[in-house]
Structure formats: structure tokens, C-alpha cells
C-alpha positions as CSV (number, residue, x, y, z in Angstrom):
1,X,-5.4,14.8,10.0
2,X,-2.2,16.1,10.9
3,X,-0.2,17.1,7.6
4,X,3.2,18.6,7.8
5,X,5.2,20.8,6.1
6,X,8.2,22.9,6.0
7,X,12.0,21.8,6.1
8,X,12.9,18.3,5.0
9,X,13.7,15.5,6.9
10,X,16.6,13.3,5.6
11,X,15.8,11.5,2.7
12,X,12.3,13.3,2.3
13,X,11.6,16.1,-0.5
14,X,11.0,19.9,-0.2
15,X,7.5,20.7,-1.2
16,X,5.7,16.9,-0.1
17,X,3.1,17.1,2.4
18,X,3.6,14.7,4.5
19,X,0.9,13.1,7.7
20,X,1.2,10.9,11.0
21,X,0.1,7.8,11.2
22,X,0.8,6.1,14.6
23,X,1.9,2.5,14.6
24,X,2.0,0.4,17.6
25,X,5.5,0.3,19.2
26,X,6.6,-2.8,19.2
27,X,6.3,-2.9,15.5
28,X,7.9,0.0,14.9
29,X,11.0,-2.0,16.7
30,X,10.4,-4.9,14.4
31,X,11.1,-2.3,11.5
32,X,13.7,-0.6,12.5
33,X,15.5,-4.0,13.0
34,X,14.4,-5.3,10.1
35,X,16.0,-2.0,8.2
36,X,19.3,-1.7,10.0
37,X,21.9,-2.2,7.4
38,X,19.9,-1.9,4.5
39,X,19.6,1.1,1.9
40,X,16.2,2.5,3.2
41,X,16.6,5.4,6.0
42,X,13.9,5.3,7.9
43,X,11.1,3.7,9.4
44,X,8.8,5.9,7.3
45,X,10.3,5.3,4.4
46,X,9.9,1.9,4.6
47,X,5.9,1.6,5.6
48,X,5.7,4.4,2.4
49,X,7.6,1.8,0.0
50,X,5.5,-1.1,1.5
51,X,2.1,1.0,1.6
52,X,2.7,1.5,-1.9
53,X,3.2,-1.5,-3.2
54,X,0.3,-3.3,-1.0
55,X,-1.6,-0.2,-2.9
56,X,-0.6,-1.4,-6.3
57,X,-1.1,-4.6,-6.0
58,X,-4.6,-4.3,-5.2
59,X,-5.0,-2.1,-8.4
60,X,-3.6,-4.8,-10.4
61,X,-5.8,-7.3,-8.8
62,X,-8.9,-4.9,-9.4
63,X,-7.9,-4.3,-12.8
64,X,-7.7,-8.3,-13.4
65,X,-11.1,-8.7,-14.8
66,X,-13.3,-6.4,-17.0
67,X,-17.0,-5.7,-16.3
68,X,-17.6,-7.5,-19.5
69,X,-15.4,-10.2,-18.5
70,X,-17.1,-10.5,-15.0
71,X,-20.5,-10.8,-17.1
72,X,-19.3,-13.8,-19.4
73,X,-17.9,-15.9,-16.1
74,X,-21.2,-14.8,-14.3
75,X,-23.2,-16.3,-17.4
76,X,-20.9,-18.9,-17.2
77,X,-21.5,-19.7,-13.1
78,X,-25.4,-19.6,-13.7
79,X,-25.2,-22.4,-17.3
80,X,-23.3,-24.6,-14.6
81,X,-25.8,-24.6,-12.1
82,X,-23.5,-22.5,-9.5
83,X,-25.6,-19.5,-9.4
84,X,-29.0,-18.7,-9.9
């Protein structure tokens, strides 16, 4: 893994590590049209922003049920007949 350092790029913060992640091309375009205009500045920016709200949904999703809670439906499931 590649991580980078040293002088900031615009709109990134001193002292961030930073890695490369390689993309194919043409959706790299699609992003970079997708982003003309608006307030984000860069490609990377934008595949951060979505990366870490794909990232926290999932944690949300995750955090949806309890173990105890995942025990009751379970109990549930088998009293029905769905599961043995």
C-alpha cells in the first residue's frame, strides 16, 4: 500500500496520510462530470465522502439488531416452523 505524505493538495489537510486506490477510467470520467459545478473539488474527495457514507451505513445496518434481539427472532423462526 502506497501511503503518501508531505505537502497538501488543495482541499486536503496537513498531517493526513493519505493512499492510492486506482479506479477504472472511465468512471473516473463519470465523476468528474458528475462533480463539475458542484462544491466538492475533486475526484478524491468525492469517492472519500461516498466511501464514507457507504461505510456508515453499513454500521447502522449492523448495529440494527442486538445479539439478544437476533436470539428472540431466531426462537421466534424455529416456534413457526421456519427453522429447525
Amino acid at each position: 500500500m502506497k501511503v503518501s505524505k508531505g505537502k497538501a493538495k488543495k482541499g486536503e489537510k496537513m498531517g493526513k496520510e493519505f493512499t492510492t486506490v486506482s479506479i477504472p477510467t472511465s468512471l473516473y470520467k463519470k465523476i468528474e462530470e458528475k462533480i463539475k459545478g458542484s462544491e466538492i473539488s475533486s475526484v478524491s474527495s468525492y469517492v472519500t465522502k461516498v466511501l464514507r457514507g457507504s461505510l456508515s451505513q453499513e454500521q447502522k445496518i449492523e448495529e440494527v439488531f442486538s445479539k439478544e434481539d437476533e436470539e428472540k427472532v431466531k426462537e421466534r423462526l424455529k416456534a413457526l416452523g421456519y427453522i429447525d
